[in-house]
Structures are given as structure tokens and as C-alpha cells.
LUMDOLO-9868 format. One line per 3 residues: number of its first residue (from 0); for each residue x, y, z of N, C-alpha, C, CB. Coordinates in steps of 0.1 Angstrom, whole numbers, plus 5000, padded with zeros to 4 digits. Glycine has a CB too. Layout:
NUM = X,Y,Z,X,Y,Z,X,Y,Z,X,Y,Z | ...
//
This chain:
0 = 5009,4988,5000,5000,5000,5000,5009,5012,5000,4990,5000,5012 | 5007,5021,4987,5016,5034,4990,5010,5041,5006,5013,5047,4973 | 5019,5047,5009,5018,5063,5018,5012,5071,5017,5025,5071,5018
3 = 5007,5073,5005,5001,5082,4998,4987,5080,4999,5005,5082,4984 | 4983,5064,4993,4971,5065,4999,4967,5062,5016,4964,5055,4991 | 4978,5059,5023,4972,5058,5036,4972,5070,5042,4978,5050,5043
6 = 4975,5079,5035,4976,5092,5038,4961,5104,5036,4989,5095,5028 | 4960,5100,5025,4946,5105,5018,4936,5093,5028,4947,5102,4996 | 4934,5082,5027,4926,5075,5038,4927,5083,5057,4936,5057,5037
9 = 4940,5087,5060,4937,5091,5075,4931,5111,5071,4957,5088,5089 | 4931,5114,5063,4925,5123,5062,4908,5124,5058,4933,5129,5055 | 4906,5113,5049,4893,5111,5047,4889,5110,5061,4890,5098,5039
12 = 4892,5098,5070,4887,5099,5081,4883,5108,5089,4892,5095,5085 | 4896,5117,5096,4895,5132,5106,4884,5137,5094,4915,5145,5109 | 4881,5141,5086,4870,5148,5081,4856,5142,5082,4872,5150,5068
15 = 4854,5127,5082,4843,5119,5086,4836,5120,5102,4847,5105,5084 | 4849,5119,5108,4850,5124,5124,4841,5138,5127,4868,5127,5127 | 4848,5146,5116,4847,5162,5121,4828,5161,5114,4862,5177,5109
18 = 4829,5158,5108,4815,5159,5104,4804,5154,5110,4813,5154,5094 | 4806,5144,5117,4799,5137,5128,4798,5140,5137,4801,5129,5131 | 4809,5151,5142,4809,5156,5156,4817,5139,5168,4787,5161,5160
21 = 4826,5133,5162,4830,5128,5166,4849,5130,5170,4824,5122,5159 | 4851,5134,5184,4861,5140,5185,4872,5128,5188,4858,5150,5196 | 4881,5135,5183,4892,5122,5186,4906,5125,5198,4900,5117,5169
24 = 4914,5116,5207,4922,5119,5214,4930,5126,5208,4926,5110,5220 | 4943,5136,5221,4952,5144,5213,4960,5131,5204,4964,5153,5223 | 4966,5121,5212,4976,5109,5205,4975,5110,5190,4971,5094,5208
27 = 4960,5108,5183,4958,5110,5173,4964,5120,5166,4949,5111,5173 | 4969,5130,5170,4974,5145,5156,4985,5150,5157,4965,5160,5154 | 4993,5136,5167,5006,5140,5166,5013,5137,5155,5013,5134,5175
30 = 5020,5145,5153,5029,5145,5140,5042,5134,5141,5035,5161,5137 | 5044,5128,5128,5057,5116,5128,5068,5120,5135,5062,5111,5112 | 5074,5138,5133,5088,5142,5135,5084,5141,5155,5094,5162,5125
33 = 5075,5142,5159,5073,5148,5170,5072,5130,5182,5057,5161,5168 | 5072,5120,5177,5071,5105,5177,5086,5103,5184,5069,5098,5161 | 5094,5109,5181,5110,5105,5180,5117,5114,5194,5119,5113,5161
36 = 5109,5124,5193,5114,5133,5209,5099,5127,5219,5114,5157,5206 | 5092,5121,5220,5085,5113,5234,5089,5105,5239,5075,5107,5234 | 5088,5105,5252,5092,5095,5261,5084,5084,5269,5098,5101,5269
39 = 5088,5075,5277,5081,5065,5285,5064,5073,5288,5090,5062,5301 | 5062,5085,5291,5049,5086,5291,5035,5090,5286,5049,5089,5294 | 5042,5080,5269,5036,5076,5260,5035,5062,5255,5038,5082,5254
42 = 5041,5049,5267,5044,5041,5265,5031,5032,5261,5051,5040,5272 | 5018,5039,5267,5007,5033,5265,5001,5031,5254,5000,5037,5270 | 5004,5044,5251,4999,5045,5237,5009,5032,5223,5003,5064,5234
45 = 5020,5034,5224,5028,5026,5217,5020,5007,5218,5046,5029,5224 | 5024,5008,5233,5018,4991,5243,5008,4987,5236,5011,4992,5262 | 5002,4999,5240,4987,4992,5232,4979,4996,5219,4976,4994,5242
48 = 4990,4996,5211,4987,5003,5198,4973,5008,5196,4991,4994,5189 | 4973,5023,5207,4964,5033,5201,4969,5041,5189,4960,5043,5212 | 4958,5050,5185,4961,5050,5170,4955,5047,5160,4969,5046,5169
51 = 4963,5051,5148,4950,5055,5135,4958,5037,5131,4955,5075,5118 | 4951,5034,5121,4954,5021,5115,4948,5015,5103,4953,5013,5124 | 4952,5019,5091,4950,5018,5079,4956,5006,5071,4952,5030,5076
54 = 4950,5000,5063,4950,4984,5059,4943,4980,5048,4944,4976,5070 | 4950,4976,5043,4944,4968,5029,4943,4956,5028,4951,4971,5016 | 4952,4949,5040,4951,4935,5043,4964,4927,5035,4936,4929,5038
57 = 4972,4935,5033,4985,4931,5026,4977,4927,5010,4994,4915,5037 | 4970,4927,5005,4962,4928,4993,4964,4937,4979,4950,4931,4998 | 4969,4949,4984,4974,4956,4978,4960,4963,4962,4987,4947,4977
60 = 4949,4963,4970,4936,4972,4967,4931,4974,4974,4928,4969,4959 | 4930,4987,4983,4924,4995,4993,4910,4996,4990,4929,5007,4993 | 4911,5008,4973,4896,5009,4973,4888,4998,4970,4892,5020,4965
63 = 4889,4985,4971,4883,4976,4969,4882,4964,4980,4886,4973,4959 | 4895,4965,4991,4896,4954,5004,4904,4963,5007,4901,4938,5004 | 4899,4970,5020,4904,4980,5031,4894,4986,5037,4912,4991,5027
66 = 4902,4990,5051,4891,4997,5063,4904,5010,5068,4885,4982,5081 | 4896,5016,5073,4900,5023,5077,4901,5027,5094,4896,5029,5070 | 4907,5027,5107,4902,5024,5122,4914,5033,5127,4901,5004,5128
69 = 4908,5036,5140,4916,5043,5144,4908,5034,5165,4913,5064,5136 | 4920,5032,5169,4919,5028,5186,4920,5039,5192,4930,5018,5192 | 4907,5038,5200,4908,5049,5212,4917,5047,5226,4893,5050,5217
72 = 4908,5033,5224,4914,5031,5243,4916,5013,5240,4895,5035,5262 | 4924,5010,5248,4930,4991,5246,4934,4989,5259,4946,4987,5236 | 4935,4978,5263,4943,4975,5274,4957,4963,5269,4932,4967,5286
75 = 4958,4954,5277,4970,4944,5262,4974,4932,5274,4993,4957,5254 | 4967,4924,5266,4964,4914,5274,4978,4904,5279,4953,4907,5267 | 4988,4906,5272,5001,4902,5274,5009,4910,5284,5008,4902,5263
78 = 5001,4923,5289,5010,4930,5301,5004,4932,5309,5016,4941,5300 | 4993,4926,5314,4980,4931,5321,4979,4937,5332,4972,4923,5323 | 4994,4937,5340,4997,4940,5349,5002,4956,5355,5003,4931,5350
81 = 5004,4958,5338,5004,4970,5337,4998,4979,5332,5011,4972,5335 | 4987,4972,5318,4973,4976,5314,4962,4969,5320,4971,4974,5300 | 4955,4971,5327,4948,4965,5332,4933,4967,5327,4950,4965,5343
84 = 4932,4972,5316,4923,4973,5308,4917,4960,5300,4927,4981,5300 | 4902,4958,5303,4897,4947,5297,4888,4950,5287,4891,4938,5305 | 4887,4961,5283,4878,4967,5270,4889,4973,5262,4864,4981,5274
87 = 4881,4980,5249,4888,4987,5239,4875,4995,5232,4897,4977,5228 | 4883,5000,5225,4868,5010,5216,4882,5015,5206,4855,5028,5230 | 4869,5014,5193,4872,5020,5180,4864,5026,5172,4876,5013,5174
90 = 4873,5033,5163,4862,5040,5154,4869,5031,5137,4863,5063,5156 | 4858,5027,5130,4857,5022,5119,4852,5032,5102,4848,5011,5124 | 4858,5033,5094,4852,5036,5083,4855,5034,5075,4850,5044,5080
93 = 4843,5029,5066,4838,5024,5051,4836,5033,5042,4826,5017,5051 | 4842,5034,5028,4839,5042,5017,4828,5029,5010,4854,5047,5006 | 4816,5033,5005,4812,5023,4993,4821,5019,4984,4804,5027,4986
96 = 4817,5009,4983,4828,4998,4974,4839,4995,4979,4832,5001,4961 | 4842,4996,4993,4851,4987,5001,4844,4976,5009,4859,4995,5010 | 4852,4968,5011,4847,4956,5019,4862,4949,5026,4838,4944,5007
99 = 4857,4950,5041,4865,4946,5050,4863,4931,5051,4861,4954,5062 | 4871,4922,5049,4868,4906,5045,4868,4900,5059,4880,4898,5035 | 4859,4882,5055,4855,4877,5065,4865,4873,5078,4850,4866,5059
102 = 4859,4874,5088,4871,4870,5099,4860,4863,5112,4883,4888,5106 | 4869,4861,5121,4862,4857,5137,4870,4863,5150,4863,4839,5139 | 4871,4863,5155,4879,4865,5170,4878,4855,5179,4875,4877,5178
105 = 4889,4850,5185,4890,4835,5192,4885,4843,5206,4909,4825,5192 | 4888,4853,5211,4890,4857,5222,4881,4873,5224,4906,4856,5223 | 4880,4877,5214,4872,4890,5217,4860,4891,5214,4876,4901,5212
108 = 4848,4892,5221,4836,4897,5220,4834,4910,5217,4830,4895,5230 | 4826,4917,5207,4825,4930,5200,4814,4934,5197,4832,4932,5190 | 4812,4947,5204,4797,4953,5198,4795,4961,5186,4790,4961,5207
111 = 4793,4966,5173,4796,4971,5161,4781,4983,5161,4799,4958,5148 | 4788,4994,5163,4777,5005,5159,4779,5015,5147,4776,5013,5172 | 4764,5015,5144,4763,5023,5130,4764,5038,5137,4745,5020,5119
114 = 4778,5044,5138,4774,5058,5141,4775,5072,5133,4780,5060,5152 | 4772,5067,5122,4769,5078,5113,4772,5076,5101,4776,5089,5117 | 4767,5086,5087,4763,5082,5075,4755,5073,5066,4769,5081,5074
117 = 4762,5063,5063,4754,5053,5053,4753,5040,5061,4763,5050,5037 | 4747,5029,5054,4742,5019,5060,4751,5012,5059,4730,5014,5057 | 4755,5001,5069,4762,4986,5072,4757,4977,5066,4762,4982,5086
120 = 4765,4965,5059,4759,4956,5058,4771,4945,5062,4752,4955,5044 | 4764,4938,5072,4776,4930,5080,4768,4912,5079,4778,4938,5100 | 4777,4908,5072,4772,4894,5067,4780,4883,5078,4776,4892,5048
123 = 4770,4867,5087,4775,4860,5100,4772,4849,5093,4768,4862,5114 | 4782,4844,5097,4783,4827,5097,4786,4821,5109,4793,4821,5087 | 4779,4812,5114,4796,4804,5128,4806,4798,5123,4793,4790,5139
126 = 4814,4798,5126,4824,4788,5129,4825,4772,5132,4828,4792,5137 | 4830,4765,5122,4827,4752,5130,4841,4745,5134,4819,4742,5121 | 4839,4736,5140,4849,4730,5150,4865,4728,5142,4842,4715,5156
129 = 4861,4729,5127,4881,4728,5123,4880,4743,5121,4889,4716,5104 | 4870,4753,5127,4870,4769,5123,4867,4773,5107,4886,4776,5126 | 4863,4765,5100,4861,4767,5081,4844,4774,5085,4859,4743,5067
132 = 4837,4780,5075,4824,4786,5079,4817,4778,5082,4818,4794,5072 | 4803,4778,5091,4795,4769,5087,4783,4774,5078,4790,4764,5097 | 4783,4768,5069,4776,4773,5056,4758,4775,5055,4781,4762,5044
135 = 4756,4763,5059,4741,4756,5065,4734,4761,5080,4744,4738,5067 | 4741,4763,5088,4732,4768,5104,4730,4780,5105,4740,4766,5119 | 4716,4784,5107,4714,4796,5108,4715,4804,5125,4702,4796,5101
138 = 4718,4820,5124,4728,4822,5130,4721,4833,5139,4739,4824,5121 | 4719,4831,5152,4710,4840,5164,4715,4850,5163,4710,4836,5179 | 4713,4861,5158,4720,4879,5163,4710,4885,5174,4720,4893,5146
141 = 4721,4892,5178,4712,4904,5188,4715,4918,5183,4717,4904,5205 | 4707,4927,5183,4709,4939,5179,4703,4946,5184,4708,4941,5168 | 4709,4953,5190,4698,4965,5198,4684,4959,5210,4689,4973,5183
144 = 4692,4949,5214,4673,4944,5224,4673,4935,5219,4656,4951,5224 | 4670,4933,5205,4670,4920,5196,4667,4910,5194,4674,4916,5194 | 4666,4897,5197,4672,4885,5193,4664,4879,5179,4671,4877,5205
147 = 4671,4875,5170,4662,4872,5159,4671,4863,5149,4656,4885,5152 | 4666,4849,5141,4679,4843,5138,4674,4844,5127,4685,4830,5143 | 4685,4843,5118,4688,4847,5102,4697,4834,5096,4699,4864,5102
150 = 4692,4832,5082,4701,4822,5075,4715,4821,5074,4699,4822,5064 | 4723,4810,5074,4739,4813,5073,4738,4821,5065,4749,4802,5068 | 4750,4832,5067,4754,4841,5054,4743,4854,5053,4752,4831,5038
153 = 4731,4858,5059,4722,4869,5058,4733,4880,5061,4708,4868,5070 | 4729,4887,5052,4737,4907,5057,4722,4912,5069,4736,4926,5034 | 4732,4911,5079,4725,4919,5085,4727,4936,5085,4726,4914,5096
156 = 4715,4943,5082,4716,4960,5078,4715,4969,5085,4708,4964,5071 | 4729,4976,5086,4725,4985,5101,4723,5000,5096,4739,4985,5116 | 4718,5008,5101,4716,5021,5099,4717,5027,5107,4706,5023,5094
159 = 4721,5040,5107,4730,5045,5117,4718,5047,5134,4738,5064,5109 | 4730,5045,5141,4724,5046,5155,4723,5028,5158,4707,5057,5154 | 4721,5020,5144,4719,5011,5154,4730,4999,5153,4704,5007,5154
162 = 4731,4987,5157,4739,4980,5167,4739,4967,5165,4734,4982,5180 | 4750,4958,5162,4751,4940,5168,4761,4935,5172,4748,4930,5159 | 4758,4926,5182,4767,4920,5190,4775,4909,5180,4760,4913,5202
165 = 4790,4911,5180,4796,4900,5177,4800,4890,5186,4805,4904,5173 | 4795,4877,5188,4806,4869,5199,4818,4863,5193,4798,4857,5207 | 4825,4853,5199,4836,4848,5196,4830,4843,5187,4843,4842,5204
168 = 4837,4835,5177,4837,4826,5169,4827,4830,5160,4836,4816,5174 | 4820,4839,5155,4814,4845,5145,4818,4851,5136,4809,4850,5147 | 4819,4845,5124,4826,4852,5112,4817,4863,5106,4829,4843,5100
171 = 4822,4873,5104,4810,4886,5099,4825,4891,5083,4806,4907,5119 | 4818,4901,5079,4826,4912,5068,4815,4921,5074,4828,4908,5049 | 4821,4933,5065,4817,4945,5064,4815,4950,5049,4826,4951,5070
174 = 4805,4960,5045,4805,4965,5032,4792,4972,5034,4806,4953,5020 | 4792,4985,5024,4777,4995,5026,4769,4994,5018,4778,5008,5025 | 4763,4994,5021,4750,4999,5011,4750,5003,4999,4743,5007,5014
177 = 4753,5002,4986,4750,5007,4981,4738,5018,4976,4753,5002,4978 | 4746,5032,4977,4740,5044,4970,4737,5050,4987,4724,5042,4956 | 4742,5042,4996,4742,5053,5011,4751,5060,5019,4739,5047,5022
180 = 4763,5057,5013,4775,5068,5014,4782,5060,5024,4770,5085,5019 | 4791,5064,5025,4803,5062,5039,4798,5058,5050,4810,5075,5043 | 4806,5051,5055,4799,5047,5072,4809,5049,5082,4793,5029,5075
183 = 4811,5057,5092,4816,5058,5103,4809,5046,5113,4814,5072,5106 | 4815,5036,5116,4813,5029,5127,4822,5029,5139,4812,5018,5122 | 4813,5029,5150,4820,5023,5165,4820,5008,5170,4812,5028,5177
186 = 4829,5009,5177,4833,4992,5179,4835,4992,5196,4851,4987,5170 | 4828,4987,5203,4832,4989,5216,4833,4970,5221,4818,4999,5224 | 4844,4966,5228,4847,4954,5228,4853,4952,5241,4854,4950,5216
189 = 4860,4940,5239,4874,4935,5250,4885,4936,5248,4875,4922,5253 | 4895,4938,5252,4905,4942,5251,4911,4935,5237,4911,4939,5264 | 4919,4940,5230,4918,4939,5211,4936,4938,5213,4909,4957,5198
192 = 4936,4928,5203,4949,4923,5203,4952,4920,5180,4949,4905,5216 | 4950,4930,5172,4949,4921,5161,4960,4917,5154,4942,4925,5152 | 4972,4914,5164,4987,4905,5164,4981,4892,5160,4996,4905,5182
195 = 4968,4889,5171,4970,4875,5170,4956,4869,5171,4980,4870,5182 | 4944,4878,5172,4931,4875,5176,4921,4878,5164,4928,4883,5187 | 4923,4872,5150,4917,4874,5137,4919,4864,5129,4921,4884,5131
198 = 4915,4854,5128,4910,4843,5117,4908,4846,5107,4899,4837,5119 | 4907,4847,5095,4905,4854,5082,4900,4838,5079,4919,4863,5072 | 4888,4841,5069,4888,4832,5058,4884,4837,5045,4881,4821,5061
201 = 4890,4836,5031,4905,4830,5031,4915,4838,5045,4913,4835,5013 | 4927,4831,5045,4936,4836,5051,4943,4847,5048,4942,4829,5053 | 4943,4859,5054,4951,4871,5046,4961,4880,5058,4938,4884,5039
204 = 4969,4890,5056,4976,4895,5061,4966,4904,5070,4986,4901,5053 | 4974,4913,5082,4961,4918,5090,4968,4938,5088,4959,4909,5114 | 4982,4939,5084,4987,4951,5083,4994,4948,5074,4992,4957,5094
207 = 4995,4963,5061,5001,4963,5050,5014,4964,5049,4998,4971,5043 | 5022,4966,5037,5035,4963,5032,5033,4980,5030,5038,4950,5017 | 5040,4988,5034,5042,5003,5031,5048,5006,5017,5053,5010,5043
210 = 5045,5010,5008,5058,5016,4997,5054,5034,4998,5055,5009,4973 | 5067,5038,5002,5072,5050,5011,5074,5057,4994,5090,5047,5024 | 5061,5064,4991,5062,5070,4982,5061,5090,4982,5053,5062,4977
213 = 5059,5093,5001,5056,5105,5005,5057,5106,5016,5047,5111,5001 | 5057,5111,5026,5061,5114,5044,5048,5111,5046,5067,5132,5050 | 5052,5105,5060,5037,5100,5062,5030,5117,5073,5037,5080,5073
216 = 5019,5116,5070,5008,5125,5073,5003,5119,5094,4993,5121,5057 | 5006,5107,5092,5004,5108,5112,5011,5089,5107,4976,5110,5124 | 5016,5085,5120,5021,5071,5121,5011,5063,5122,5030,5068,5132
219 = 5010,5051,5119,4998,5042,5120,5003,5038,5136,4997,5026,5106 | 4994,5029,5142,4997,5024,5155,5007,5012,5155,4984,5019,5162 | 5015,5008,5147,5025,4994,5143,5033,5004,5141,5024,4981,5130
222 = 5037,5016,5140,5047,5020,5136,5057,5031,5142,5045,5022,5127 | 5051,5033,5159,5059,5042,5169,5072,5040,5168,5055,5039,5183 | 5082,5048,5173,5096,5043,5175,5095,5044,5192,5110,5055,5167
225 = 5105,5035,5199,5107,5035,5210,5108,5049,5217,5116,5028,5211 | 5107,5051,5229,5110,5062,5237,5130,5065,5237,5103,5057,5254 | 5133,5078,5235,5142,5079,5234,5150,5072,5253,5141,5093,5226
228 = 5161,5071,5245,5171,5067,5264,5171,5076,5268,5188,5063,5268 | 5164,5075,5284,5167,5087,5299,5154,5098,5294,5189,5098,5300 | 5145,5096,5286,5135,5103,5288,5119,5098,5296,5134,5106,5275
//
């Protein structure tokens, strides 16, 4: 993925944001040169890769397989002792004619909210016991109060304001509506790890290959430099 477009992608965003009335932490609009003079008391931020985070899935066609996310808050479940955070929250966006591909989470339960613009269409399958989809069982969602079960594979359609529970082992994607515009989505969950907590089927990369074609415009969250020594 050039720079360039991840660049033009974290700006699409902050403008989706601004339009929504959706405010984002300072962490967010720190600049790359200013990354290199922080110290340990931003270690959180690095730890738990808060931050913008832009992805094509190592695929190398954005406007066709990519999301766009930015982490608010994480905890990190490999240091817990020092994050002791068991939630996370994100903010998600969709251009039409992108589609965020199928996955599950072994370990994180996630709630997915329509909060602003165009419509969701988030398509569930389970998981079966070698983890391949299950194609045939149809599949209980909750949404908002909810409960209501739908055929393997149904898009369930969200429209802004409203809401569905992911549990473990549920494979979903993402993609909009056609002719409803952009979707800003929230993600409010358990502590988010996507090192190691994302199943893809097919199998795909979870962060891109950079080609450094222009300075980058803000650091993705994989890409802090350490705290400088004795700061």
C-alpha cells in the first residue's frame, strides 16, 4: 500500500470524524517528527497500539479490500499487569465499494455500531469446529434488544444509530450499502489484540506492506519508535 494512499485514507477519516461531531484523542494528531522526541509517558499509547490504523490486508487494493480504524482506548492482554484494561473501543470507516473481509475472533467479544452516515451491511456465519464457515446453520443475532435468527450468510443491515453483537467465533465482513454513502462505525469490545486475535477466511495479512512513496501524514499504531534513552 503506497503512503500516499494511507495518507489520503487518515484524512478522509479526521473529516468523517469532524462531520459527525466525533472527537478524537490528542495521540491522534501527533505528527511523525514529534514521535522521535517522546518518552516513556507515552508508552501506552505505543503498548497498546492506540492510534490511526489503515489496511488493505496486505492485498494491495484498498479501494476495493480496506478499512480504515483508528483505537481509542486498549488494554494488552500480554501485560495486564500494567494495562489492566479489559475493553477497547474503536472507530471504523467504510467508503462504498470497500469491503472489510471475512474473519472471527477467538478471544474478543465486540459490539459494532452504525454511528453515522450510510448503511452497514455486515454478513454471519459460525464457525465450525476445524474453524472453516458453517455454511448451512442459521445464525442467532442480537441487535439492539433483539434477538432474531437469520440464514447462514444473511447481511445483517444496520443504519446509523443502530447496533450488533459480535461473539467469539462468528465470522462477519463488512461492506455498505450501496448508493448510502460512507459509514463511520463504533466498535466497543474487550481488550483487542489484532497481532494475534483474527481468523480470516481466506487467510490474509492483518497490516500492509508500506511503499514509502511521500512522508507520512500521522504514524499508523505498528509503527511508533521507541522512547528515546533517559527520557
Amino acid at each position: 500500500m503506497k503512503r500516499s494512499e494511507i495518507n489520503r485514507a487518515l484524512k478522509e477519516m479526521e473529516d468523517m470524524c469532524r462531520r459527525h461531531c466525533c472527537y478524537l484523542p490528542p495521540f491522534c494528531h501527533i505528527a511523525p517528527e514529534q514521535w522521535e522526541q517522546l518518552g516513556h509517558a507515552y508508552d501506552e499509547v505505543r503498548e497498546c497500539m492506540l492510534g490511526w490504523d489503515i489496511t488493505d490486508y496486505g492485498m494491495g487494493d484498498f479501494d476495493k479490500l480496506g478499512f480504515s480504524l483508528v483505537t481509542i482506548r486498549n488494554g494488552n492482554r500480554a501485560m495486564a499487569d500494567k494495562y489492566p484494561k479489559v475493553y477497547a473501543e474503536k472507530l471504523l470507516y467504510l467508503r462504498e465499494g470497500q469491503y472489510a473481509p471475512n474473519h472471527f475472533h477467538w478471544f474478543k467479544t465486540e459490539d459494532i455500531i452504525n454511528r453515522g452516515g450510510g448503511n452497514v451491511l455486515i454478513r454471519v456465519y459460525h464457525a465450525l469446529p476445524n474453524e472453516e464457515m458453517d455454511l448451512h446453520s442459521p445464525v442467532t443475532v442480537h441487535t439492539d434488544g433483539q434477538a432474531r435468527t437469520v440464514p447462514a450468510g444473511a447481511q445483517i443491515r444496520l443504519t446509523p444509530g443502530e447496533s450488533i453483537y459480535v461473539p467469539q467465533r462468528l465470522y462477519h465482513d463488512f461492506s455498505v450499502e450501496p448508493g448510502t454513502g460512507p459509514v463511520l462505525l463504533g466498535e466497543v469490545s474487550q481488550c483487542n489484540d489484532d497481532n494475534t486475535d483474527n481468523r480470516f477466511n481466506p487467510p490474509m495479512g492483518r497490516f500492509p506492506t508500506i511503499e514509502e512513496d511521500e512522508p507520512p501524514y500521522r504514524l499508523l499504531c505498528n509503527e511508533y519508535p521507541a522512547a528515546p534513552a533517559g527520557v
